[in-house]
N, C-alpha and C positions, 0 to 999 in steps of 0.2 A: 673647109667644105662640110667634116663631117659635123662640127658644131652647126652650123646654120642647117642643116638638116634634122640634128637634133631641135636648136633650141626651136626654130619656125611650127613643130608642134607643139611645143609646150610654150608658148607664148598664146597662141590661140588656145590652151585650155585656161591658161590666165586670166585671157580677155573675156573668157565664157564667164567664169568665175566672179569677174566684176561686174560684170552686165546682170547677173541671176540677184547680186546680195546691191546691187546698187538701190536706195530708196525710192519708192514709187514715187512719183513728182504727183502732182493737181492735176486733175482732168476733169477738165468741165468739154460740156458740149458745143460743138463747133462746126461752121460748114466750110468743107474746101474749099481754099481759095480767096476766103474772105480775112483775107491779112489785117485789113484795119477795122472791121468788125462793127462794118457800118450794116451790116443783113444785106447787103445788096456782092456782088462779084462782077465786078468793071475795071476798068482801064486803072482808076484809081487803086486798086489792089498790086498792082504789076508797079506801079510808083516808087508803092510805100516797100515795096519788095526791093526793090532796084537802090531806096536810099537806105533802107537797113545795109545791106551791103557794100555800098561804095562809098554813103553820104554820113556815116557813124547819124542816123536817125534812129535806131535801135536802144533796146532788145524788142523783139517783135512781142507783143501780150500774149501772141495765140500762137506759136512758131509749128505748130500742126496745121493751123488754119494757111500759114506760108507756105509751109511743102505740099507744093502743088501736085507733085508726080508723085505724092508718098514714096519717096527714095529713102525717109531717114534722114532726111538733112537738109539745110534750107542753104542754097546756091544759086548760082545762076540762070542754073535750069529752072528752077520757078515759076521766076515771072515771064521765061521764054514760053515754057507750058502756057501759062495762064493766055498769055496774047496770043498762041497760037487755038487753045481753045475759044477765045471771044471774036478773033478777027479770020484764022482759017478750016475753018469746021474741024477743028483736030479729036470732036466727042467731050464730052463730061470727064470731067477730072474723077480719080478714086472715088469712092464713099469714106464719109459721109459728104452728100450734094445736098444736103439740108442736114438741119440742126443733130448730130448726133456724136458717138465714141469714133475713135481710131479702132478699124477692125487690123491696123496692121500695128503689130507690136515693135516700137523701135525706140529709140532715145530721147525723142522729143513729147511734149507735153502743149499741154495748154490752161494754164494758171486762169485765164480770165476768158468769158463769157462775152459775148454779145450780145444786146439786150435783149433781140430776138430768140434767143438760144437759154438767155437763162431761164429758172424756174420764177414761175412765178409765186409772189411770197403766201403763205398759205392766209386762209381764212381764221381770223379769230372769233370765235362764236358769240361771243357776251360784249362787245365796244361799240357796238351802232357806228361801224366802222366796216365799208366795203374794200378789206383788205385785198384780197385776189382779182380787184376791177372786173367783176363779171355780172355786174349788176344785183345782186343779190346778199343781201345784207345780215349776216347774223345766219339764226337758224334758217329762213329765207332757202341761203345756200343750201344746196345739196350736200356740197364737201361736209357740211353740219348735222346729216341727217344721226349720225351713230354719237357725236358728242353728248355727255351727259347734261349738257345743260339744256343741251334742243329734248334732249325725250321728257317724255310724258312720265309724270310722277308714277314709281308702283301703285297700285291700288289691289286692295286684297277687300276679298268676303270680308271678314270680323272687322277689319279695323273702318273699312269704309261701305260698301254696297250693301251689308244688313243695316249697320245704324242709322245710314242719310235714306234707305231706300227699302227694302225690306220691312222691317222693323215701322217703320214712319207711313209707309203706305201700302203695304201690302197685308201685312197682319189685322188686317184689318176685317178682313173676309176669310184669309186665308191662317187661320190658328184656332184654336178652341177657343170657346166651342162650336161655332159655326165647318172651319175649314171645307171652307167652299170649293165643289167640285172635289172633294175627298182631297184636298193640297193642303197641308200645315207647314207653314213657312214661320213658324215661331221657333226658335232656336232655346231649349232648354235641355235641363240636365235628360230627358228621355227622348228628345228629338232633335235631331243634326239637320240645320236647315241646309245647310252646305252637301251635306248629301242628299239631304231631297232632289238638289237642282242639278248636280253635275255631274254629267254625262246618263241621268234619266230620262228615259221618253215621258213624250208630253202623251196625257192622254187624249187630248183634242186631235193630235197630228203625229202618229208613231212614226212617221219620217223623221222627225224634228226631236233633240233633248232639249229639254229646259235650257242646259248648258252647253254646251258643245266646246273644250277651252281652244284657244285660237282665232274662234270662226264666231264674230257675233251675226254673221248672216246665217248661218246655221242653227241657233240657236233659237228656240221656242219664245225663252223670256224676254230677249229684247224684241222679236217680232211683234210681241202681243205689247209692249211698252211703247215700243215705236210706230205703233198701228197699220202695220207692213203685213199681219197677220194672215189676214184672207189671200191676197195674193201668194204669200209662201205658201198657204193649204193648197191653193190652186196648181202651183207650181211642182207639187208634191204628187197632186192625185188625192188629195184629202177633200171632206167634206169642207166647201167655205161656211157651211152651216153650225157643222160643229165646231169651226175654229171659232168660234165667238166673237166675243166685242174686245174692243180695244182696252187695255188692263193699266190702273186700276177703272172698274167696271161703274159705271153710271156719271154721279155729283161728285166722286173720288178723282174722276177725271180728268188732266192729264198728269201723269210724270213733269214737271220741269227738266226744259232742255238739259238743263248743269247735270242734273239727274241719268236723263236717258243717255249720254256723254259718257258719267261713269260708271255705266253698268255698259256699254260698248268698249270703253277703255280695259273694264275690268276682263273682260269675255276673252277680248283680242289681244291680250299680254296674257292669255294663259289660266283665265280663272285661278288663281293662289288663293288659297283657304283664308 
């Protein structure tokens, strides 16, 4: 008697022991009850319950999805539960009752997914290939908005928005020795075009900088390029008279879209030098 009152405790710290170092199994997501893992929970579940255990039709794929009453152990009471919940109002089985984990920690696993349950396969950004079926293909997707291949090339002042834009159409009025409007937008060794424009006010509209980096709605330069101008002054409280004409000003006129594009691109990634 006194051995079985010794060992009976120390056989349970044993068991504790193999249970803590035992390997985590698979665990995929699964809903109560749905033993054969058709997304559906019917009569058919209570079946395939009943021939695992009597009819060697086993091992069940989802043997969480078979423990009905989450007791830990897939039995007879299972498929009792389950017909008592479909044919006598016995209530919802434990959670998960849609696609999710075992909130109770016990022996059993579930290796395989039902197709409702599993993930779906992600999107590939660059194969003209609607991988995740959600109608939208490539960058299209959302899931693609942060991949590198969906964003928008950097664009910088020096290496692109003076040479294609600046430089090509705005020096034109705006450099020695006219600099119209007291604005020099020629970039030499005595003048940083790039500091002229960003984060300076305009002097047509002190609400407004030339640049503003972030915000090309904010910003003076593409209003007067995108010919949004007057209405920004308006919006401001500024003179629409002194916000002038649409820029470049007259037979210089307009920017090309490709143009006005990357000097919004350039504004709203941050103006970079």
């Amino acid at each position: 008697m006194s051995l079985l009152r010794f060992g009976s405790p120390l056989l349970a710290v044993l068991f504790a022991l193999v249970l803590v170092s035992a390997p985590v199994s698979a665990q995929e997501d699964f809903s109560r009850g749905d033993c054969n893992l058709d997304d559906q929970i019917n009569i058919a579940d209570a079946v395939l319950s009943l021939s695992i255990l009597f009819s060697g039709a086993g091992p069940a794929l989802c043997p969480d999805a078979c423990d009905v009453n989450d007791d830990g152990s897939t039995d007879i009471s299972d498929p009792v539960s389950l017909l008592s919940i479909l044919f006598s109002n016995a209530g919802p089985p434990p959670e998960p009752i849609t696609c999710g984990q075992d909130p109770t920690p016990d022996g059993l696993d579930c290796p395989t997914a039902s197709s409702g349950c599993s993930a779906p396969p992600a999107e590939v950004c660059d194969n003209n290939i609607d991988d995740d079926l959600d109608g939208a293909i490539d960058c299209a997707d959302t899931d693609c908005a942060t991949d590198p291949v969906c964003l928008p090339p950097t664009v910088s002042y020096f290496g692109d928005v003076y040479p294609q834009v600046i430089q090509t159409d705005c020096t034109v009025c705006h450099a020695p020795p006219s600099n119209f409007g007291g604005l020099n937008l020629e970039d030499s060794a005595t003048n940083d075009s790039y500091a002229t424009l960003v984060n300076q006010p305009s002097a047509e509209c002190g609400s407004y900088d030339f640049v503003e980096p972030g915000d090309s709605s904010a910003s003076w330069l593409f209003r007067k390029i995108e010919g949004t101008h007057v209405a920004a002054a308006q919006a401001a409280g500024c003179s629409t008279t002194a916000a002038g004409s649409q820029m470049p000003i007259g037979g210089f006129c307009c920017l090309t879209p490709a143009q006005i594009q990357l000097v919004k691109d350039w504004i709203d990634q941050g103006a970079a030098p």
